[in-house]
C-alpha positions in Angstrom: -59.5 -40.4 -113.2 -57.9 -44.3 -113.2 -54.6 -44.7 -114.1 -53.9 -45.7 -117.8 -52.8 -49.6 -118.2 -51.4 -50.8 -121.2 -52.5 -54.4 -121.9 -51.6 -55.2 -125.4 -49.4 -53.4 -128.4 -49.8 -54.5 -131.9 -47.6 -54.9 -134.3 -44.7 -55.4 -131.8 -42.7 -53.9 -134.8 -43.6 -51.7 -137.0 -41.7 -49.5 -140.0 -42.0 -45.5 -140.3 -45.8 -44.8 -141.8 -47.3 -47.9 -140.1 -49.9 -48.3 -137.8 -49.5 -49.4 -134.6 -52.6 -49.8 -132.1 -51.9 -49.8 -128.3 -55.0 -51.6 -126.3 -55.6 -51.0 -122.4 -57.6 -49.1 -120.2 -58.7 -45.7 -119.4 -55.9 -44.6 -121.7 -57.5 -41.2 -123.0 -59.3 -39.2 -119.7 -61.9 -37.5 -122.9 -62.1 -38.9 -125.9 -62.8 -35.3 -127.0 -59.3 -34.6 -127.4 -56.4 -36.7 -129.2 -53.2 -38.0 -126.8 -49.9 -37.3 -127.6 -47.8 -40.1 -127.9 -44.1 -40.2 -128.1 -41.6 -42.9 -129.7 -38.6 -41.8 -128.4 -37.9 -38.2 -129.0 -40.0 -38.0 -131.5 -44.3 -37.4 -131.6 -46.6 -39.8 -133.3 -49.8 -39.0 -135.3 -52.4 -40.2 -133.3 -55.3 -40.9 -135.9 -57.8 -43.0 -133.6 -58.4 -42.6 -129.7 -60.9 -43.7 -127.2 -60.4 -45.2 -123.4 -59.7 -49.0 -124.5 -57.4 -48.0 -127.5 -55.5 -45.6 -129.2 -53.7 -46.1 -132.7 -50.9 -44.3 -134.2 -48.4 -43.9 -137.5 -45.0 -44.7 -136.6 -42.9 -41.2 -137.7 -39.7 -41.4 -139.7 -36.5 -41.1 -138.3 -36.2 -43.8 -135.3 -33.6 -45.5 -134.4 -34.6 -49.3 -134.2 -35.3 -51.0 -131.5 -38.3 -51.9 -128.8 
């Protein structure tokens, strides 16, 4: 399997409940099963993944920032 590259992220900024999609390649090995992505500590709900993008809902309780 390719290493996962990250070529875009939109919105740059984003508030607890929103959507946030993260573009790139060969970011999910089988599109069968649904990545787990972390902000911070905390997980995010992945609701859409395939090997060029994956989008998730920001989860409450982060600290702001980048």
């Amino acid at each position: 399997m390719a290493r996962p590259s990250i070529t875009s992220i939109h919105p740059l900024w984003a508030v607890a409940g929103g959507r946030v999609t993260i573009e790139g390649g060969d970011l999910v090995p089988d599109e069968s099963d649904l990545p787990d992505v972390r902000l911070g500590p905390l997980s995010a709900r992945v609701v859409y993944a395939s090997r060029q993008s994956v989008s998730l809902i920001v989860p409450s309780g982060l600290d702001g920032g980048r």
